[in-house]
C-alpha positions in Angstrom: -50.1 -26.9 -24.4 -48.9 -26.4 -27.7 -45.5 -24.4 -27.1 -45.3 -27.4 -24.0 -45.2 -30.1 -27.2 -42.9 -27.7 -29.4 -40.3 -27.4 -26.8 -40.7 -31.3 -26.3 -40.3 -32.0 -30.2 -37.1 -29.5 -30.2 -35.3 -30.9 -26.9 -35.7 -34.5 -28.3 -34.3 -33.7 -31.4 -30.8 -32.7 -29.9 -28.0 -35.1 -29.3 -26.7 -35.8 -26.2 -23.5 -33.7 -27.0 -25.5 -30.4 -27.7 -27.5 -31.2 -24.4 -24.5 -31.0 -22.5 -23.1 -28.0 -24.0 -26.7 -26.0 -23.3 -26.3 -27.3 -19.9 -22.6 -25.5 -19.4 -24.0 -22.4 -21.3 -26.4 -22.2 -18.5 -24.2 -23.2 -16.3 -21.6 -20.3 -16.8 -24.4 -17.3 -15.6 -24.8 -19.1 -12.0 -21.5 -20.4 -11.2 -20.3 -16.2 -12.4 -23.0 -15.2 -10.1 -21.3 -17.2 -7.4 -17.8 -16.5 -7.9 -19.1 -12.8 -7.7 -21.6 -12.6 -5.0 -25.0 -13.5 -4.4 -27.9 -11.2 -6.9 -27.9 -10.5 -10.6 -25.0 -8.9 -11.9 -27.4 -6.4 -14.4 -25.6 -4.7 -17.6 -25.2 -1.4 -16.2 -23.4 -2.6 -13.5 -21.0 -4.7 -15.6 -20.7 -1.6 -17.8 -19.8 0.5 -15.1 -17.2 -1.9 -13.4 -15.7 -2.3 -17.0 -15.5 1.3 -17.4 -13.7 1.9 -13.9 -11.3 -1.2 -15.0 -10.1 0.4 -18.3 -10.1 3.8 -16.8 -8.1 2.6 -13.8 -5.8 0.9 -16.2 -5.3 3.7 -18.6 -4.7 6.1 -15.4 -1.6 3.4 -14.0 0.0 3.1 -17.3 -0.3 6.5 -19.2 3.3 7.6 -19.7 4.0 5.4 -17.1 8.5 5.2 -18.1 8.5 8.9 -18.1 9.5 10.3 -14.3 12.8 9.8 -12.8 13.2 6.6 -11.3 13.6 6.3 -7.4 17.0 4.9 -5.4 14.6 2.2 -4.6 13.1 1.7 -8.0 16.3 1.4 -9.7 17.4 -1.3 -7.1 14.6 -3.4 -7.8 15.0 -2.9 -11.6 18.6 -3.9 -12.1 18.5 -6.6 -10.1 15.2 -7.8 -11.8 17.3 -7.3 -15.2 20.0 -9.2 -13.9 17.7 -12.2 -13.5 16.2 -11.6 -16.8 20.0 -11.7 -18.1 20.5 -15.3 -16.5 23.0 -13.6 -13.5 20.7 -14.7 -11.0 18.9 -13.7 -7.7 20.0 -14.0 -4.5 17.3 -13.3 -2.4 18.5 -9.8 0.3 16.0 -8.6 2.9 17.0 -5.4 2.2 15.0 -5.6 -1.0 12.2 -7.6 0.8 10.4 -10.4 -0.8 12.2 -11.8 -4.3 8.6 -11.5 -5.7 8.9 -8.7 -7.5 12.3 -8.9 -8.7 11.0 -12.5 -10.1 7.6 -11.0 -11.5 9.8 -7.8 -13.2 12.3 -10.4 -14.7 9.8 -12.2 -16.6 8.1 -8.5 -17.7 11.7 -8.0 -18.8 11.8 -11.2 -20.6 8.4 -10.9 -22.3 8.7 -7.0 -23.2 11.9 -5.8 -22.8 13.9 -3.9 -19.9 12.8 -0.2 -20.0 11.5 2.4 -17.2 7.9 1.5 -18.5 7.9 -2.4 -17.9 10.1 -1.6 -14.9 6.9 -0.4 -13.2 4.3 -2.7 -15.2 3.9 -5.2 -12.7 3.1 -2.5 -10.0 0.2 -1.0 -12.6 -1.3 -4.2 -13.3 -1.5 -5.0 -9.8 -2.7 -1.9 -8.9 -5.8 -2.1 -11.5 -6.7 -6.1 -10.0 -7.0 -4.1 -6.6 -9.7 -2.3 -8.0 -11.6 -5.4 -9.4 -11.4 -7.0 -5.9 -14.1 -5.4 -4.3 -16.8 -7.5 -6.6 -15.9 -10.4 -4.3 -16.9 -9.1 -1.2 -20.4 -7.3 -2.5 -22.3 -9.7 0.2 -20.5 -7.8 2.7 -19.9 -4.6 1.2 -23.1 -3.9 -0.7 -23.4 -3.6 -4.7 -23.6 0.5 -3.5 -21.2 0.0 -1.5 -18.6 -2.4 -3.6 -18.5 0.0 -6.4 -17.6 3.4 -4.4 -14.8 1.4 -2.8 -13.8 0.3 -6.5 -14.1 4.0 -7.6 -12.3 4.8 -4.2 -9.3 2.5 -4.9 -9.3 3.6 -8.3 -8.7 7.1 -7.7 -6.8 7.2 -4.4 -3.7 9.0 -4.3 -2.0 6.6 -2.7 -3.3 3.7 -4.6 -2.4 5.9 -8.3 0.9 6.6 -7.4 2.7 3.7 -5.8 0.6 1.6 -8.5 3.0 3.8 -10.7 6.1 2.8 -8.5 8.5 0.2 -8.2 7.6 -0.8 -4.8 6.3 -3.8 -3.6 3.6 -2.3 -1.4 0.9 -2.3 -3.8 1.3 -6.0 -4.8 1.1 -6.1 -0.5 -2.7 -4.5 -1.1 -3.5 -6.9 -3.5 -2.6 -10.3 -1.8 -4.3 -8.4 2.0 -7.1 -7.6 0.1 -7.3 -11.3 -0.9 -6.6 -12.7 1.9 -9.6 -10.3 4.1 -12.3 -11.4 1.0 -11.2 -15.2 1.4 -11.4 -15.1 5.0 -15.0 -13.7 5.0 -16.2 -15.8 1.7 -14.7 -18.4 4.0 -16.8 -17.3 7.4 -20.0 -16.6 5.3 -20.0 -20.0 2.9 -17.9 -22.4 5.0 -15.9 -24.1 1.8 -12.7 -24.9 2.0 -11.8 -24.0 -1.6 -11.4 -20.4 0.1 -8.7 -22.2 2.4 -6.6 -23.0 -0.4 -6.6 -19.9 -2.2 -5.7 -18.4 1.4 -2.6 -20.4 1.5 -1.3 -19.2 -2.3 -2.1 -15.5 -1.3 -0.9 -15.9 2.4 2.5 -17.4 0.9 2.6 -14.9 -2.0 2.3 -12.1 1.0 5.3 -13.5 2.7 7.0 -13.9 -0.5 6.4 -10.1 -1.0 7.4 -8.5 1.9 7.8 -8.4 5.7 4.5 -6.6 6.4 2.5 -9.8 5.7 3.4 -10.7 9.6 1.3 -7.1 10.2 -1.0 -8.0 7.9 -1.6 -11.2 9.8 -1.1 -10.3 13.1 -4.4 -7.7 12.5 -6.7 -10.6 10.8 -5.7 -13.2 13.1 -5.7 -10.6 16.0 -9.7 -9.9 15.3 -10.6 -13.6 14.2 -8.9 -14.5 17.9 -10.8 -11.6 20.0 -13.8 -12.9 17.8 -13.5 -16.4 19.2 -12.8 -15.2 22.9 -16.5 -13.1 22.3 -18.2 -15.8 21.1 -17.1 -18.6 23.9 -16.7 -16.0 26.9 -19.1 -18.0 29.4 -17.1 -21.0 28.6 -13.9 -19.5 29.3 -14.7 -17.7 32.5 -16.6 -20.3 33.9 -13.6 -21.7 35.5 -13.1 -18.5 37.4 -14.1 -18.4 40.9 -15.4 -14.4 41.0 -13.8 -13.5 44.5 -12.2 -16.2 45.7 -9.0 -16.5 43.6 -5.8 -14.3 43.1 -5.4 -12.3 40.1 -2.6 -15.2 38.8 -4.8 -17.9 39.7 -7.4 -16.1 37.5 -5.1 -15.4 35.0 -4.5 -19.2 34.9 -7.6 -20.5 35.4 -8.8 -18.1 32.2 -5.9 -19.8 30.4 -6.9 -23.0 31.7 -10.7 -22.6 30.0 -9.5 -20.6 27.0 -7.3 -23.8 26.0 -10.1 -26.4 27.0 -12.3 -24.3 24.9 -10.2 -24.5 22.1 -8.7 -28.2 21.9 -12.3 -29.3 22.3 -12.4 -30.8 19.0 -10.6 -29.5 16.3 -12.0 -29.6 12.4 -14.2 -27.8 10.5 -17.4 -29.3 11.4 -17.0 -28.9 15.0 -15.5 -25.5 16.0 -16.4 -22.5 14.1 -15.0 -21.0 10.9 -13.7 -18.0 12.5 -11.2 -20.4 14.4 -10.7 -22.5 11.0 -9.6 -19.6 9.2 -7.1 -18.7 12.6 -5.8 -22.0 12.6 -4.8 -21.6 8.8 -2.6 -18.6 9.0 -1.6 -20.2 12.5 0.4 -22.9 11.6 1.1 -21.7 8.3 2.9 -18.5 9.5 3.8 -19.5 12.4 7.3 -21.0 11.4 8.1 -17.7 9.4 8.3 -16.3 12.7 11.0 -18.0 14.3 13.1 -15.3 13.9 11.0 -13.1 16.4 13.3 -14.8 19.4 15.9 -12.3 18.3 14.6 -9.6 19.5 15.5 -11.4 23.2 19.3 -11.2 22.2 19.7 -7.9 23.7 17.4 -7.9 26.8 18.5 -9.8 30.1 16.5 -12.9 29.4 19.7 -14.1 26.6 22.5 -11.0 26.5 24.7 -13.0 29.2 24.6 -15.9 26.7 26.3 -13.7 24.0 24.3 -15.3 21.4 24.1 -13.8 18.5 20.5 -14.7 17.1 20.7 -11.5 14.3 23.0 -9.9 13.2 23.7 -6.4 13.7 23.4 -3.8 10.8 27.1 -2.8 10.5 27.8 -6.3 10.4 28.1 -8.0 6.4 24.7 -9.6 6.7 22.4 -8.3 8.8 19.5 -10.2 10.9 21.8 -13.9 10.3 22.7 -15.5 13.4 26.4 -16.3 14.0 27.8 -19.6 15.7 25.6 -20.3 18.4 23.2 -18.2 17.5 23.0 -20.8 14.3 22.0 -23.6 16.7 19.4 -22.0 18.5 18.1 -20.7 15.1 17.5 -24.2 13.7 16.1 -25.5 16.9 13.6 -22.9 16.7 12.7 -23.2 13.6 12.1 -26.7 13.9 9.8 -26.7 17.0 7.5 -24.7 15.2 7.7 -26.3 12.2 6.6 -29.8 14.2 4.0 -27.4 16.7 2.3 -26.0 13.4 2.3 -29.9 11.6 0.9 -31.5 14.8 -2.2 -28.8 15.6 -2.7 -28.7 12.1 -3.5 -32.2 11.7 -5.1 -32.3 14.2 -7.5 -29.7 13.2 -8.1 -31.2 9.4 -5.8 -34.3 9.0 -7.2 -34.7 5.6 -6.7 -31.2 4.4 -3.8 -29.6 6.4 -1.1 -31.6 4.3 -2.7 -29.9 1.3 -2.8 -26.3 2.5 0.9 -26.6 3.5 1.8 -27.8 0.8 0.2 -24.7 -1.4 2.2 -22.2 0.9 5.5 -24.1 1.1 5.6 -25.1 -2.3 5.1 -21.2 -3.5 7.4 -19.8 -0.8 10.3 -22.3 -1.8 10.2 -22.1 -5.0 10.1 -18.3 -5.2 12.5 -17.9 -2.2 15.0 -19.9 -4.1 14.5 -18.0 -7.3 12.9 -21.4 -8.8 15.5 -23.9 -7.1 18.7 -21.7 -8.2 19.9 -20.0 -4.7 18.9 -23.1 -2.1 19.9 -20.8 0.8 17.3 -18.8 -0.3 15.4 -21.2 2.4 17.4 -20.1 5.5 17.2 -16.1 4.8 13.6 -16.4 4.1 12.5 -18.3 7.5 15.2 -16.3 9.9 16.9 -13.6 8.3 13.8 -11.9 6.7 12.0 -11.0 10.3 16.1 -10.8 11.7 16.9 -8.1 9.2 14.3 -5.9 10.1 14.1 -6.4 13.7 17.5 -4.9 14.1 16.7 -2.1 11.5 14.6 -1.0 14.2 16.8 1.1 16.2 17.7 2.3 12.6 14.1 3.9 12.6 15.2 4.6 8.2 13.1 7.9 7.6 13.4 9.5 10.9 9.8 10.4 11.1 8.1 11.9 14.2 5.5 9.7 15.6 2.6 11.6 14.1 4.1 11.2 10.5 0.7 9.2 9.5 -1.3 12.2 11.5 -0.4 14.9 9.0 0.0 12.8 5.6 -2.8 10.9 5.7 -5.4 14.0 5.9 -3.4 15.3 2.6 -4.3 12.8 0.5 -6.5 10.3 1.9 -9.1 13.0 3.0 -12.3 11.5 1.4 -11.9 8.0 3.1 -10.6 9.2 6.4 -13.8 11.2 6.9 -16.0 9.0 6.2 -13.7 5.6 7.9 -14.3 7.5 11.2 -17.8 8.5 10.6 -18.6 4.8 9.6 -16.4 3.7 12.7 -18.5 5.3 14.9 -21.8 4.2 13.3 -20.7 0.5 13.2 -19.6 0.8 16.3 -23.2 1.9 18.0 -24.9 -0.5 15.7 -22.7 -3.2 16.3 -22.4 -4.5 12.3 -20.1 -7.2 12.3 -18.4 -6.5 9.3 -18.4 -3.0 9.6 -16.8 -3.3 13.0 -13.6 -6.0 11.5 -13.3 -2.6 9.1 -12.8 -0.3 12.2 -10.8 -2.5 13.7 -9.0 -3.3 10.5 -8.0 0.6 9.9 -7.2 1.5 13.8 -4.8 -1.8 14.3 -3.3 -0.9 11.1 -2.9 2.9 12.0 -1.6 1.6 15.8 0.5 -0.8 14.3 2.5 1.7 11.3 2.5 4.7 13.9 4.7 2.2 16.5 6.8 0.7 13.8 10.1 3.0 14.0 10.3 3.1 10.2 7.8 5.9 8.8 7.5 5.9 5.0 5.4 7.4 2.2 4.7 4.3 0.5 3.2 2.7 3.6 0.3 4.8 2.7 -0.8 2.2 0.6 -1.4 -0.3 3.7 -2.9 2.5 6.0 -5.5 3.9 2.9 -6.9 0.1 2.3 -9.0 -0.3 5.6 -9.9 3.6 5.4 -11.3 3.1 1.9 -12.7 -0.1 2.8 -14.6 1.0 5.6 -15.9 4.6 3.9 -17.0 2.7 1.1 -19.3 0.4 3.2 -20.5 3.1 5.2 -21.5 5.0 2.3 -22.7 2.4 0.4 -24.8 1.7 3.4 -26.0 5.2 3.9 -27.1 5.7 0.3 -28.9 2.6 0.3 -31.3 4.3 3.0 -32.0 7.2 0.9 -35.5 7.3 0.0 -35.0 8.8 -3.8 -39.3 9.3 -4.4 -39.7 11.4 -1.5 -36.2 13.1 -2.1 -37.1 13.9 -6.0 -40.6 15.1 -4.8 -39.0 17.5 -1.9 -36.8 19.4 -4.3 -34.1 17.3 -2.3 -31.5 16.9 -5.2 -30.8 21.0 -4.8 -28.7 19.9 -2.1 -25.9 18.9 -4.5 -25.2 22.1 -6.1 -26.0 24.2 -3.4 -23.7 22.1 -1.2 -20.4 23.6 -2.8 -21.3 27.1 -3.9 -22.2 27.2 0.0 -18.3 26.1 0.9 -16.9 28.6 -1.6 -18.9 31.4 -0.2 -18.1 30.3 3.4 -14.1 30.1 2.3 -14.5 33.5 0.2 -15.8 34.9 3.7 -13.5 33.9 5.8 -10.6 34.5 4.0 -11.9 38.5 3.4 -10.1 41.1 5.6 -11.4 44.4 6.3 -8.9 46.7 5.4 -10.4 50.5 5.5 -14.3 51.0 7.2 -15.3 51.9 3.7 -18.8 51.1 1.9 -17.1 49.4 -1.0 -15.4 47.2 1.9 -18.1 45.9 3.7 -20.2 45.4 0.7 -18.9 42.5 -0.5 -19.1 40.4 2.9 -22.5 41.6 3.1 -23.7 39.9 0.0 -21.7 36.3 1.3 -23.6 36.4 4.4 -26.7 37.5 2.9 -26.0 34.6 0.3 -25.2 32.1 2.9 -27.9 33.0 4.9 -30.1 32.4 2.0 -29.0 28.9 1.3 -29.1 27.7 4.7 -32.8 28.6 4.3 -33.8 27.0 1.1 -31.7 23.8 2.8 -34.0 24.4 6.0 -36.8 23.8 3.7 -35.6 20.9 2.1 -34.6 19.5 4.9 -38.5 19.9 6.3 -40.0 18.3 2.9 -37.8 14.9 2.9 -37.7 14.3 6.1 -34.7 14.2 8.7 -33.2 11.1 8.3 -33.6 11.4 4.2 -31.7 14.6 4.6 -28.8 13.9 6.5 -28.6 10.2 4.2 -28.4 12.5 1.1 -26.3 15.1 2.5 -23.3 12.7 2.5 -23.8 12.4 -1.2 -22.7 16.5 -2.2 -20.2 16.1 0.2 -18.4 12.7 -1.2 -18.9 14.2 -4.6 -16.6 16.8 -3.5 -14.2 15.2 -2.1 -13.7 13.0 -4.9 -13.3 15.8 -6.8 -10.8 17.3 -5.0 -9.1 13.6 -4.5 -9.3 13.2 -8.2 -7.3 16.3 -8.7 -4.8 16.0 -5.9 -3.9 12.0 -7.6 -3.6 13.8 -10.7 -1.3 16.5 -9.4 0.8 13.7 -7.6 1.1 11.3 -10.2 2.0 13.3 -13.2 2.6 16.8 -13.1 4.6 16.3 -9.2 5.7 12.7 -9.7 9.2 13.1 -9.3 9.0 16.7 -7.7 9.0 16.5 -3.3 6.5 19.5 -3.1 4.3 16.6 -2.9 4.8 14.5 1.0 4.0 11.6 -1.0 7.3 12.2 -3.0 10.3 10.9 -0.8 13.9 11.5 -1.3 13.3 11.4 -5.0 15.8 11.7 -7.7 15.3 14.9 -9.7 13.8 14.6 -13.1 17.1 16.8 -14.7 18.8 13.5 -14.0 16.4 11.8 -16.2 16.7 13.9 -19.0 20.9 13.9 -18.6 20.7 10.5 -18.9 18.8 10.6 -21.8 20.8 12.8 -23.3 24.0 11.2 -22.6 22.6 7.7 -23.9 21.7 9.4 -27.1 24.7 11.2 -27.9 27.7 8.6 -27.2 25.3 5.3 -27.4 27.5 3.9 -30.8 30.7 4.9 -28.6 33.4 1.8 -28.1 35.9 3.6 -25.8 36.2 2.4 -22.7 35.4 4.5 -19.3 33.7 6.9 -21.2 31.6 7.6 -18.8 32.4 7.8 -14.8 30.3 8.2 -12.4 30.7 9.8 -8.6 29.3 6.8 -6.1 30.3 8.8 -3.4 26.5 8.9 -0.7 25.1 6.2 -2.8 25.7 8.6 -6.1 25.7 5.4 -8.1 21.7 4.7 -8.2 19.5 4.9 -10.5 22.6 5.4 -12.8 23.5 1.6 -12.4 20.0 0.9 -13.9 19.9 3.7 -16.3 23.6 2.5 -17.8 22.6 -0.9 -17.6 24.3 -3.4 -19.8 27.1 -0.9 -20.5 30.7 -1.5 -20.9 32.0 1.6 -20.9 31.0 3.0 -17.1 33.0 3.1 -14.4 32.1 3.6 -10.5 34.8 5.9 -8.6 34.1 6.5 -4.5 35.8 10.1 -4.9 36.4 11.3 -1.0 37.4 14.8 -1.2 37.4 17.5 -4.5 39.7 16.7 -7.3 43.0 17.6 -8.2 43.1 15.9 -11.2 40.5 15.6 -14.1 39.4 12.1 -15.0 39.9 10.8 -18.8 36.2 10.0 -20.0 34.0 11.8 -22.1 31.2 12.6 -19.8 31.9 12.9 -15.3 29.4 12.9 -13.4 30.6 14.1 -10.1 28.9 14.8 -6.5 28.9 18.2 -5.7 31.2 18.5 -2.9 33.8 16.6 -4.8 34.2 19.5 -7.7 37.8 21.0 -7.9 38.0 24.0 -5.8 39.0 25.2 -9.7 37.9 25.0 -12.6 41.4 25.2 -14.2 41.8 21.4 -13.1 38.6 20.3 -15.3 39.8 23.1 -18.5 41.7 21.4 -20.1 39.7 18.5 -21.1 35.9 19.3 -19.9 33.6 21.8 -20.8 32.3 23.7 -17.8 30.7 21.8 -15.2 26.4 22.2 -15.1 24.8 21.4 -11.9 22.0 19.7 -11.0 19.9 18.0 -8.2 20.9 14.8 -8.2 17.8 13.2 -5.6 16.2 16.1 -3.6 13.7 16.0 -0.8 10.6 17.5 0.8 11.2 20.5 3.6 10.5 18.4 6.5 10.4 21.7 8.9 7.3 19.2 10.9 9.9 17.2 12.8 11.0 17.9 16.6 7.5 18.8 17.7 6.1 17.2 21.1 3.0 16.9 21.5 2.4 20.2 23.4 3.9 22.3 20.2 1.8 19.9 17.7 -1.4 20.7 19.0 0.1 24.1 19.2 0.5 24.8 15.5 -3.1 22.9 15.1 -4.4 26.2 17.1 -2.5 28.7 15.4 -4.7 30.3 12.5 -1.7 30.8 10.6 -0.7 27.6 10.5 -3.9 26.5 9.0 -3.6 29.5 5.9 -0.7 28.1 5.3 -1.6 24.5 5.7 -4.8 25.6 3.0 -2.0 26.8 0.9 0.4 23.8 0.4 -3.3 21.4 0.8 -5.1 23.0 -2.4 -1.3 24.7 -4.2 1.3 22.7 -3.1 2.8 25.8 -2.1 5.6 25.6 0.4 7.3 28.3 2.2 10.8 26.3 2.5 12.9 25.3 -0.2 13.3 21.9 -1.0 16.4 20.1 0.2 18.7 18.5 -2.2 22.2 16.9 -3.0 23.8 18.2 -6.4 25.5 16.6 -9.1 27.9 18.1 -11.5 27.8 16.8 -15.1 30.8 17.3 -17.1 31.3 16.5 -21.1 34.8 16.5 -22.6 35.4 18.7 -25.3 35.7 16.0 -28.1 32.3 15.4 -27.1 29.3 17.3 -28.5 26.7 16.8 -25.9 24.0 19.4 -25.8 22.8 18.6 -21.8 19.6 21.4 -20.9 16.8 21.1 -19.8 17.7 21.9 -16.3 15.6 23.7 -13.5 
């Protein structure tokens, strides 16, 4: 009673002003709890996402200028600088999206042009991946959130294209979005979730051209999800045995769109086909460009229309003349068939969500309003470009590219994305099946694609690590610790890994001479083995069965993210700009870092013009165009053939197969020439198998020595492929260039 009256005499003595701000102090802890997930959010878990966060940050951003940049890289980075220089953008699908160029330019603008802000954007991005899963911890677990956190953190593919000029890891970052507002969406029903879909669905198609992959998978499962749930209703229509397949066909289509236009807002068809509706009509018009594929199949090549433009032509994917007419027309049928089922579905709210997406996508596709027909490459020539590029097939990969670099590097989630498949699968948990599906539409989807690149790891290792991090989030959650602590159970995690060493030391021990010191050794690994498997046998009897197995997954993930901790460290910053790594594609050489380095230092205060030229010949010109940036003393030369006459500048940088067949021609005003790789590239000795000769090699125990070699060494038994460049200095010049491998 009396602390009732002392709390009474305290709360009447505030004003009304401090009431309300107690009441939005207490406010804050529930509506973070919401924003977050459902449950309390205790210290140590804050403390450990905090640590994972600084960690993850320090890992993107530690000497993050110093590896050679890319051919890529360097495109995005100039033209980024010439924004931030007030040249301008013009958005090129070549380059996908203008997103990044626009997001680099006002790094640029904010911290200076350099090789470290170049790639800031890509690190900062690739640390708010890692914060993501905290939004999805209804679905995911708190177990299960943080190891995909830890998962993403540490991934090799995740470290090093966060570490990369690409745009694929922003990609990871708006999918990721896009899958937690879909099931935040699903699971809560409010349409605040709807809005921030549009921003991130628009920033996706302002990225790159993968968003329509991206979309097609989520609006793919949210459509077989609606056909599931309204089956009877569909087929009820169908007379079983007294109708032709097409008047089945058609009478399915028939219920299907009954179904469907039965009503169509939120509160009367379900979320699932809310959510579909949104990237529907929003994306829809973005895809009016998909006609061209037609242009070259009998259904339109005796119109000779020319819908996109082939790639030798001077812009590629744009339709020509006719093709211009059909083009608009398109366009603008799905621009009114998205407006009219829109509104139809939420006339109050469609207007709104449209006007989220458009108003991003115009204003970034325009470079903020300065390059109008930014609008016209970005709804046709964008999905054009590409579509043509397909017969390019750019990377000339075999088919099972994904097959043999995923398992390198994305071990740990691949092993336990199909475990968890399979387990979801026979249990039939909802979101653990949109996961599977998720990673295997993504997997089909990349593998048919003609164009096979490292980088689109990055979209491949998202679902994997999505999914093992559920399913071992899940699995752990099971574990009965009391009973395990009690059984001796936690010897399973040391005695795990000195078990695999001792099997690998066995297996990889040849008898040479029938000797007693020879047969000694494998004697004491069996007997050793033989000895753990027991002690295991009786842990395994004093937890139980399904404890043991639960934990067992435990010594083996720990492993593994060992090992994946080492192999992102390997590939990030000792191999970054070295193709023994797979990851590591076409990559120029770090020598032509440090010449450039060197060169900048040595003639930086020099006025006279063309003192330096550089060999463009086979695209010879990048990175140098972004490492000479701002320069007026560079000049470009396409040299064709070796020269007969030395050039006038104080440093040449020439391609190899243009060097004088003598060096008398370059004496007189160079010093001798010093060679270097210019970009170089991994042995790709993989390619040309079929599928007869893959599966081949997968049976051949050399191949796997070898393949144990290169997974745990990086050791290769092929040298790497390159194209040279010869660097000469005049001798005016003193220019100490070394360094070189």
């Amino acid at each position: 009673m009396d602390a009732k009256q002392g709390n009474t005499s305290i709360s009447i003595g505030l004003t009304n002003s401090n009431i309300r701000v107690l009441g939005i102090l207490r406010s804050i802890p529930l509506r973070l709890r919401s924003v977050l997930a459902t449950g309390t959010i205790n210290f140590r878990e804050v403390s450990a996402y905090t640590f994972l966060i600084v960690l993850s940050l320090g890992a993107r951003i530690w000497d993050l200028g110093s590896r050679a940049l890319h051919h890529d890289e360097s495109l995005h980075a100039l033209y980024a600088y010439n924004l931030s220089a007030g040249h301008g953008y013009r958005h090129d699908p070549m380059m996908h999206g203008p997103f990044q160029m626009e997001a680099t330019a006002g790094i640029f603008m904010l911290f200076g042009d350099s090789d470290f802000t170049a790639r800031l954007i890509y690190a900062v991005a690739g640390t708010v991946l890692v914060v993501l899963p905290i939004f999805l911890r209804t679905r995911l677990g708190r177990t299960g959130a943080f190891l995909v956190a830890v998962m993403l953190a540490v991934s090799p593919s995740m470290l090093y294209f966060s570490r990369f000029a690409r745009n694929d890891i922003l990609m990871a970052v708006w999918t990721l979005g896009l899958v937690i507002t879909m099931w935040r969406f699903i699971d809560e029903g409010k349409t605040r979730y709807l809005f921030w879909a549009s921003a991130l669905l628009s920033l996706a198609f302002a990225t790159k051209e993968s968003a329509f992959v991206i979309t097609t998978i989520l609006g793919g499962y949210l459509l077989l999800d609606i056909i599931f749930r309204n089956r009877s209703s569909i087929t009820n229509l169908v007379e079983i045995g007294n109708s032709s397949p097409p008047v089945a066909l058609g009478q399915l289509f028939q219920g299907a769109w009954r179904t469907f236009s039965q009503g169509m807002s939120l509160t009367t068809i379900s979320r699932q086909a809310s959510f579909f509706l949104l990237l529907l009509t929003l994306s829809l018009p973005l895809g009016a460009g998909l006609i061209s594929i037609f242009q070259e199949t009998p259904l339109m090549s005796w119109s000779n229309l020319v819908l996109a433009s082939p790639v030798d032509s001077p812009r590629v994917g744009v339709p020509v003349r006719g093709g211009i007419v059909v083009a608009t027309v398109t366009v603008g049928i799905l621009l009114w068939a998205s407006a009219t089922i829109g509104l139809r579905w939420q006339k109050n709210s469609w207007w709104k969500f449209a006007a989220i997406f458009y108003a991003i996508w115009v204003l970034l596709y325009t470079t903020f309003f300065t390059n109008l027909g930014g609008i016209g490459s970005g709804i046709w020539q964008s999905l054009g470009y590409w579509i043509v590029q397909q017969d390019v097939a750019r990377g000339n990969q075999p088919l099972y590219y994904y097959l043999l670099i995923t398992p390198i590097y994305e071990y740990l989630p691949l092993l336990f994305a199909t475990v968890g498949g399979i387990y979801y699968w026979k249990c039939r948990g909802r979101f653990g099946l949109f996961l599977a599906f998720w990673a295997i539409a993504t997997f089909a989807l990349y593998t048919y694609i003609t164009e096979k690149m490292p980088w689109l790891m990055v979209n491949l290792a998202l679902p994997l690590i999505m999914l093992a991090g559920k399913f071992l989030g899940d699995v752990i959650d099971q574990i009965e610790w009391r009973r395990l602590w009690r059984g001796q159970g936690m010897l399973v995690i040391p005695i795990f890994p000195v078990f695999l060493i001792l099997l690998w030391e066995l297996s990889n021990f040849s008898l040479i001479e029938a000797d007693f010191s020879n047969y000694l050794v494998p004697s004491i690994l069996i007997v050793s083995l033989i000895t753990l498997s027991v002690v295991g046998r009786g842990i395994f009897k004093r937890v139980g069965a399904k404890n043991f197995w639960s934990f067992s997954t435990v010594p083996v993930a720990i492993c593994l993210l060992a090992l994946t901790i080492r192999s992102s460290g390997i590939a990030a910053y000792e191999n970054g700009d070295i193709p023994v790594e797979m990851i590591v594609y076409t990559q120029s050489s770090p020598d032509l870092a440090r010449v450039n380095r060197q060169i900048v230092q040595a003639i930086h205060e020099s006025e006279m013009p063309n003192s330096i030229i550089i060999d463009q010949s086979s695209g010879f010109s990048w990175p140098w165009a972004w490492y000479l940036r701002g320069r007026q003393d560079v000049g470009y030369v396409d040299y064709q053939s070796p020269l007969t006459e030395a050039p006038k500048s104080k440093v040449l940088i020439l391609h190899s197969k243009n060097v004088p067949l003598s060096e008398e021609v370059m004496a007189d005003h160079y010093q001798p020439g010093l060679k270097i790789p210019h970009r170089w590239w991994f042995p790709e000795n993989y390619r040309g198998l079929n599928p007869i000769e893959f599966l081949g090699y997968l049976a051949n125990p050399d191949i796997w020595r070898l393949s144990m070699d290169y997974f745990l060494h990086r050791e290769l038994n092929s040298p790497l492929g390159s194209e040279d460049a010869v660097v000469y200095v005049s001798q005016d010049t003193y220019l100490e260039i070394s360094g070189f491998r």
